[in-house]
N, C-alpha and C positions, 0 to 999 in steps of 0.2 A: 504494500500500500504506500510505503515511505518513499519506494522507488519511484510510481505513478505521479505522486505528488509534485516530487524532486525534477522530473522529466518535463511536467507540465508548466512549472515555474521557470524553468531552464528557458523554454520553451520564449516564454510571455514574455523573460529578462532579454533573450537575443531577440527577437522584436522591436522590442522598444529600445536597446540601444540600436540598433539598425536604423528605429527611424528618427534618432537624435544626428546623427549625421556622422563621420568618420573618425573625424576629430575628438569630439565629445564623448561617442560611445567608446573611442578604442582609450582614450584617458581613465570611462569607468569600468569599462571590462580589464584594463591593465590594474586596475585599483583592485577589484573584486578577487581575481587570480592572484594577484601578488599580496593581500589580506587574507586567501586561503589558505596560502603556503606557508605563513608566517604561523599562524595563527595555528599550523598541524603542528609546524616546527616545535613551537610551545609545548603545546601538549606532548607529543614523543618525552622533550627534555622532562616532564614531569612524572612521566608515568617510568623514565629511566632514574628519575632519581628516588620514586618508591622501591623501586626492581632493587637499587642499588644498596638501598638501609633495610631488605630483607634477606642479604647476600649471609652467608654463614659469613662469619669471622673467623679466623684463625688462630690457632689457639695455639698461645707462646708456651706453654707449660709442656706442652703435648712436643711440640719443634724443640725446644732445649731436652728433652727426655729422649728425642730421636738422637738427637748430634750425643749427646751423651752414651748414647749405644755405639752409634760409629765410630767415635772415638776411641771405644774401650775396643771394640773388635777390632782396630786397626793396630791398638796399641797390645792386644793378644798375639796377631799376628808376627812381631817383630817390628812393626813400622808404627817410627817415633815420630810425633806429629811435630 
């Protein structure tokens, strides 16, 4: 239904700037396009920076308790760090 709607407005918009004349329409058709893109842009950046603070963090206790292993296994090995 959103699509039909979207179509028929699309529809009525190129029209009417059509019969504003070249000039005029290509100024608010370049306005309308270049305020969609902006304005997705927007959004992406926000929906990446929810993405971004639900991301696992890493956990230092866990990495210092690996290098702690490798360390000792290398230094089992014969080889002094």
């Amino acid at each position: 239904m959103y699509l039909i709607i979207s179509i028929i407005l699309s529809v009525i918009l190129g029209y009417i700037l059509l019969m504003m004349g070249p000039l005029v329409g290509g100024f608010l058709a370049f306005g309308i396009v270049a305020g969609s893109l902006f304005r997705g842009l927007y959004l992406l950046n926000g929906i990446h920076k929810m993405l971004s603070k639900d991301a696992p963090k890493s956990d230092k206790v866990k990495e210092a308790y690996e290098n702690y292993l490798k360390e000792k296994e290398d230094k089992d090995q014969g080889r002094e760090i």
